[in-house]
C-alpha positions as CSV (number, residue, x, y, z in Angstrom):
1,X,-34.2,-55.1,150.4
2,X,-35.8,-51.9,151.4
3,X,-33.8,-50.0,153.7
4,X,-36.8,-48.5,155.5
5,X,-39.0,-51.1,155.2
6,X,-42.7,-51.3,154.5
7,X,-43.6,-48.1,156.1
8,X,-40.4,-46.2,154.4
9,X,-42.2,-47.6,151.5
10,X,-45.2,-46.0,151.9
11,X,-44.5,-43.0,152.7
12,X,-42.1,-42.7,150.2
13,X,-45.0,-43.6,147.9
14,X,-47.2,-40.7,149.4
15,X,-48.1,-38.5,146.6
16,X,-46.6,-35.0,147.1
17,X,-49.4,-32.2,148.6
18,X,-51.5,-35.1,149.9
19,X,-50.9,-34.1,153.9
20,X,-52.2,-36.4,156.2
21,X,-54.5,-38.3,153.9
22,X,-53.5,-41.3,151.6
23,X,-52.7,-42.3,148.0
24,X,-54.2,-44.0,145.3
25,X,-52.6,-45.4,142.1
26,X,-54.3,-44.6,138.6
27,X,-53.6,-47.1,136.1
28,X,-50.8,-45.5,135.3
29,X,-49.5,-45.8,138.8
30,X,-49.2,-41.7,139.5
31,X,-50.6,-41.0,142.7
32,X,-53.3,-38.8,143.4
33,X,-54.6,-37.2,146.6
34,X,-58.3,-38.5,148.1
35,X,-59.9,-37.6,151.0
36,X,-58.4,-38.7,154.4
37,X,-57.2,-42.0,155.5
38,X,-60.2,-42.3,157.9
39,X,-62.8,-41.5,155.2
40,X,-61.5,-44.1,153.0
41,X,-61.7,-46.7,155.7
42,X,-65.5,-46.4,156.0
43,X,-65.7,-47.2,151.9
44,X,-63.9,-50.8,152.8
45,X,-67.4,-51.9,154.4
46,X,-65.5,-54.1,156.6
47,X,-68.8,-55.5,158.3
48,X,-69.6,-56.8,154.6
49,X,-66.6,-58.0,153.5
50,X,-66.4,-59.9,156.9
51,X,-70.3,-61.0,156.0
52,X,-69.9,-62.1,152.6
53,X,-66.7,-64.2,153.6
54,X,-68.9,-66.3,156.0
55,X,-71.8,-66.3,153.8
56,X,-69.2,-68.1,151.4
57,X,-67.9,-70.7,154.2
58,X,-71.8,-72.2,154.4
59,X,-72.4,-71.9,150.8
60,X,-68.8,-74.0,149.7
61,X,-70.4,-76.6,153.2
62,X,-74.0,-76.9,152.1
63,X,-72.4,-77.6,148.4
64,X,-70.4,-80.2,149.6
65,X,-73.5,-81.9,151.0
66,X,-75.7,-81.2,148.3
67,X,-73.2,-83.4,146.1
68,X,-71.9,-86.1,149.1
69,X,-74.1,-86.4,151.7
70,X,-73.5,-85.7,155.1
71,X,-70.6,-87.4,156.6
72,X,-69.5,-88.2,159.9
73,X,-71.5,-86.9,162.6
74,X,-72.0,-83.8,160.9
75,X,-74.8,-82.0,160.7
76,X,-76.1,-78.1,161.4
77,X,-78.4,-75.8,163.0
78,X,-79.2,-73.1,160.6
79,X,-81.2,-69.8,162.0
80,X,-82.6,-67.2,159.7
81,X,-85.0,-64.6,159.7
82,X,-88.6,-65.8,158.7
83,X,-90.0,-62.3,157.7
84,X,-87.3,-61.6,154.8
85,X,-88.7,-61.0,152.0
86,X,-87.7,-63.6,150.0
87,X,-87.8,-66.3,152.3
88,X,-90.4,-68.7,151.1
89,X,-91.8,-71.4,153.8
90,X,-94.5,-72.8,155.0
91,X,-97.7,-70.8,156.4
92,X,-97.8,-72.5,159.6
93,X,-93.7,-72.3,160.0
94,X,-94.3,-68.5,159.7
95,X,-96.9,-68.3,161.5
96,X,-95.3,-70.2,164.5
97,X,-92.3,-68.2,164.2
98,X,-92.9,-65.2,162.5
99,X,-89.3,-63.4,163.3
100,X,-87.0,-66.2,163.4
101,X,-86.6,-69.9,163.3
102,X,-84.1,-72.8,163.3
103,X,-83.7,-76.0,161.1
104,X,-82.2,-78.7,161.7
105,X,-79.8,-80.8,158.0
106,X,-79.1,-84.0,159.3
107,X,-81.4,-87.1,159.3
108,X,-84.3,-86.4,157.4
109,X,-83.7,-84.0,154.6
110,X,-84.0,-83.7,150.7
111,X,-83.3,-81.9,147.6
112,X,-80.8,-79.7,149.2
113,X,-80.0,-76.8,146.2
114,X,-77.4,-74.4,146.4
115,X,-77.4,-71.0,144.6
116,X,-75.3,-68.1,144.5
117,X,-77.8,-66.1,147.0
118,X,-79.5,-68.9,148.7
119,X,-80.5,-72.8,149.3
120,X,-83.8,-75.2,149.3
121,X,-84.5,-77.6,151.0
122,X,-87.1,-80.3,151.6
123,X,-87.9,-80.9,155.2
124,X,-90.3,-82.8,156.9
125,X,-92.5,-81.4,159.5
126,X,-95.1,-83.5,161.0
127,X,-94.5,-86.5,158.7
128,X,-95.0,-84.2,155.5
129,X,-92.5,-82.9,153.4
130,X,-92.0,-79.3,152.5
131,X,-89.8,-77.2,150.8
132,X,-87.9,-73.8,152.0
133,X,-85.7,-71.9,149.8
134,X,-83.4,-69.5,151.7
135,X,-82.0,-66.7,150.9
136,X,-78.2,-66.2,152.3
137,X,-79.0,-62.7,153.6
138,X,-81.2,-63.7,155.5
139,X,-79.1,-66.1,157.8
140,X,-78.9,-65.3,161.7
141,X,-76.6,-68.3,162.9
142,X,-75.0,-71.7,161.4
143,X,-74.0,-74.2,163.9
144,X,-72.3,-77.6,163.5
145,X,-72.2,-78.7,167.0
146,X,-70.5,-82.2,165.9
147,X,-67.2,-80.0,165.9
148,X,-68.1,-76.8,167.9
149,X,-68.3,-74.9,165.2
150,X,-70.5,-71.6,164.7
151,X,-70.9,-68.3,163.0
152,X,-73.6,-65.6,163.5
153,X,-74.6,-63.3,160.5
154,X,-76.3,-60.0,160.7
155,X,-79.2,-60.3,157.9
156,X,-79.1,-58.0,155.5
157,X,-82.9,-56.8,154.6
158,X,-85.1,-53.8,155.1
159,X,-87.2,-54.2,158.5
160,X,-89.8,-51.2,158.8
161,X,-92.3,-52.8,160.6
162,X,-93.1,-51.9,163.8
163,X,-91.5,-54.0,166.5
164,X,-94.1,-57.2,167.3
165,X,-95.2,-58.4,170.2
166,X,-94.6,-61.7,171.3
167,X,-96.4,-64.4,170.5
168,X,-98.5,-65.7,173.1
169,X,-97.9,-69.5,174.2
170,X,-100.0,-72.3,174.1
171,X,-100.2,-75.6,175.3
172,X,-99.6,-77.0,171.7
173,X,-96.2,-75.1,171.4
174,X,-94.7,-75.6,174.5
175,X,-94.4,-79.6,172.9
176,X,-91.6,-77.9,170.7
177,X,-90.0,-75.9,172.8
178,X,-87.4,-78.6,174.0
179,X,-86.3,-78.6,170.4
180,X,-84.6,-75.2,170.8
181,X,-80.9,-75.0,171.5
182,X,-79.5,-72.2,172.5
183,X,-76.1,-71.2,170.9
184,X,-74.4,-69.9,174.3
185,X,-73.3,-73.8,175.1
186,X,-71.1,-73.0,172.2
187,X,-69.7,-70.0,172.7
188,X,-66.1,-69.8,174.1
189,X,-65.8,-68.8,177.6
């Protein structure tokens, strides 16, 4: 066992002239100086590891489902960003919620696909039957309120459009607006 321990360790494996910075191993395992712990940090992209990793949870769910089916009294609340560029829906969807939206997977859904950078889906709105195909990075929330469960994603796409006003509300859309859940009821408290 190492006398010192993990930290004895490492700073025994400090390469010599490296001061208060780090170490990295070449393939031959020498050491070599590098800038600064600190700087080094900021090249983990922590916020994208963190991203991809949850990206990865939905992707291995809505697999699952593509292949079996829903089961128990699972089912989800996806939210994503409507003006992605690659997000491909329905005119009126868009143009109802051009920011943001949220679907509902659990009674009425078909064709559910799964790629390595997004989903379909057919959904029916109205009594009709159209297909989405969603990109991954374009995710705002996933929800499966059947077991509390929720994660919220920061989309990854270039927005340089001005900010946009909101849309004003008419009698026809205030019919859907009990539909909307808000994700607070499941945050912890």
């Amino acid at each position: 066992m190492y006398k010192n321990g993990v930290a004895g360790v490492a700073q025994s494996a400090r390469a010599p002239g490296c001061g208060s910075g780090g170490h990295r191993f070449d393939s031959d395992h020498s050491p070599r100086c590098f800038a600064p712990l600190e700087i080094m940090m900021d090249d983990f992209r922590y916020d994208e590891l963190v991203q991809k990793a949850l990206v990865s949870v939905v992707k291995e769910v809505l697999e699952r489902v593509s292949t079996n089916g829903l089961c128990g009294n699972h089912h989800f609340y996806i939210r994503f960003r409507t003006d992605h560029p690659k997000v491909q829906i329905p005119a009126f969807l868009k143009e109802r919620h051009p920011e943001e939206v949220m679907i509902v997977i659990q009674y009425q859904f078909w064709n559910l696909e799964v790629s390595s950078d997004g989903f379909s889906v057919e959904l029916s709105f109205n009594g009709v039957r159209e297909l989405l195909s969603i990109p991954f990075s374009s995710l705002t929330a996933f929800v499966d309120p059947s077991v509390k469960f929720a994660l919220q994603f920061t989309p990854s796409f270039c927005d340089n459009s001005p900010p946009k006003e909101s849309p004003k509300k008419s009698d026809k859309d205030s019919d859907t607006e009990g539909n909307i859940i808000s994700f607070d009821s499941f945050r912890k408290k």
